[in-house]
C-alpha positions as CSV (number, residue, x, y, z in Angstrom):
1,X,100.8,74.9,111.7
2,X,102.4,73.3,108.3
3,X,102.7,75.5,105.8
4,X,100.1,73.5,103.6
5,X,97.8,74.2,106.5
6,X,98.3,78.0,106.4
7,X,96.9,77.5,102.8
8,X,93.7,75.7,103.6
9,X,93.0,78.1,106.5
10,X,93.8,81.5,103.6
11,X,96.8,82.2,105.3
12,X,99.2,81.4,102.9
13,X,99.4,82.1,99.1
14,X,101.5,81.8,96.2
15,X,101.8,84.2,93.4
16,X,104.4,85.6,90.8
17,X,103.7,88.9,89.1
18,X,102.4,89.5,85.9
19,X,102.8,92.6,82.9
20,X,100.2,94.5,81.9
21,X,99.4,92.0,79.3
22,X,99.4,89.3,81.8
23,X,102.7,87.6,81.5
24,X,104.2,86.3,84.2
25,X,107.7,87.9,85.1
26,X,110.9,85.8,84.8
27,X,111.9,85.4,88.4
28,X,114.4,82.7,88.0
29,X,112.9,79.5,88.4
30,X,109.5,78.0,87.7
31,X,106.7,77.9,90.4
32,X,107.2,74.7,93.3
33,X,111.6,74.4,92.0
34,X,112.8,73.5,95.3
35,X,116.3,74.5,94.4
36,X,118.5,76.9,96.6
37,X,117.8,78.9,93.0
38,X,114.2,79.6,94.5
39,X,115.1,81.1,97.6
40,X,113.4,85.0,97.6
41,X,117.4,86.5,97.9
42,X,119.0,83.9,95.7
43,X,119.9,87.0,93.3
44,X,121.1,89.0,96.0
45,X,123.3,86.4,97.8
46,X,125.2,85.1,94.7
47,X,126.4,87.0,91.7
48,X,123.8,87.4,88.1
49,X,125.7,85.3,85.9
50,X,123.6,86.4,82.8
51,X,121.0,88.9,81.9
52,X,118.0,86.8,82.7
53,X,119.4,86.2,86.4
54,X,119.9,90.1,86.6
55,X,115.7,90.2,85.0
56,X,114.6,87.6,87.5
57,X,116.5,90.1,90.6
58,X,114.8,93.0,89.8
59,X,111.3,91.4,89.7
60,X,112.2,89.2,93.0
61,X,113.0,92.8,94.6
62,X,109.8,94.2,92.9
63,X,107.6,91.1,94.8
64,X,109.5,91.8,98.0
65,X,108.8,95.1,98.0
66,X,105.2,95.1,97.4
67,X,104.3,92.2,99.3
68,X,106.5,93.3,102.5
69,X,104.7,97.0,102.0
70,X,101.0,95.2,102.2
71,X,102.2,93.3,105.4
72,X,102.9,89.8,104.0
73,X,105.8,87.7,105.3
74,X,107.9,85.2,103.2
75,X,109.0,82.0,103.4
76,X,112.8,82.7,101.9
77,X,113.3,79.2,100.5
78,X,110.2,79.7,98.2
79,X,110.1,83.4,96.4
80,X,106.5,82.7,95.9
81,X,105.3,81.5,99.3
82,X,103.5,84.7,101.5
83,X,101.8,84.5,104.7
84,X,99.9,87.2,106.1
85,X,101.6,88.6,109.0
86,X,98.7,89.9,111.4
């Protein structure tokens, strides 16, 4: 199954996370970059150069640890690609 399929069958979403006031959080690149930049650990693997790379870690770890805790998988290349695991 395709990735685009596990969307048309609700087995896939994207998503970001938004404030209280519902702004998205900065998590380092826009939704669909298809840089190495958009890979879930990008942060983790290579050093925050500035403050908004350091922002955009702690809100990827914040999505990773909610989604992982309410049994979604990732797609690493894509921070905002989850499948549901069962």
């Amino acid at each position: 199954m395709t990735r685009l399929d596990a969307h048309r069958n609700g087995g896939a979403i994207d998503l970001s996370v938004v404030d209280a006031k519902g702004r998205e959080l900065w998590m380092g690149t826009d939704h669909d970059d298809l840089t190495e930049r958009a890979a879930l650990d990008f942060f983790e693997t290579s050093a925050p150069r500035s403050a908004m790379d350091r922002e955009a870690r702690k809100n990827r770890r914040l999505l990773k640890r909610v989604m992982l805790s309410a049994g979604f998988l990732i797609y690493t290349p894509e921070w905002w690609h989850w499948s549901y695991a069962k």
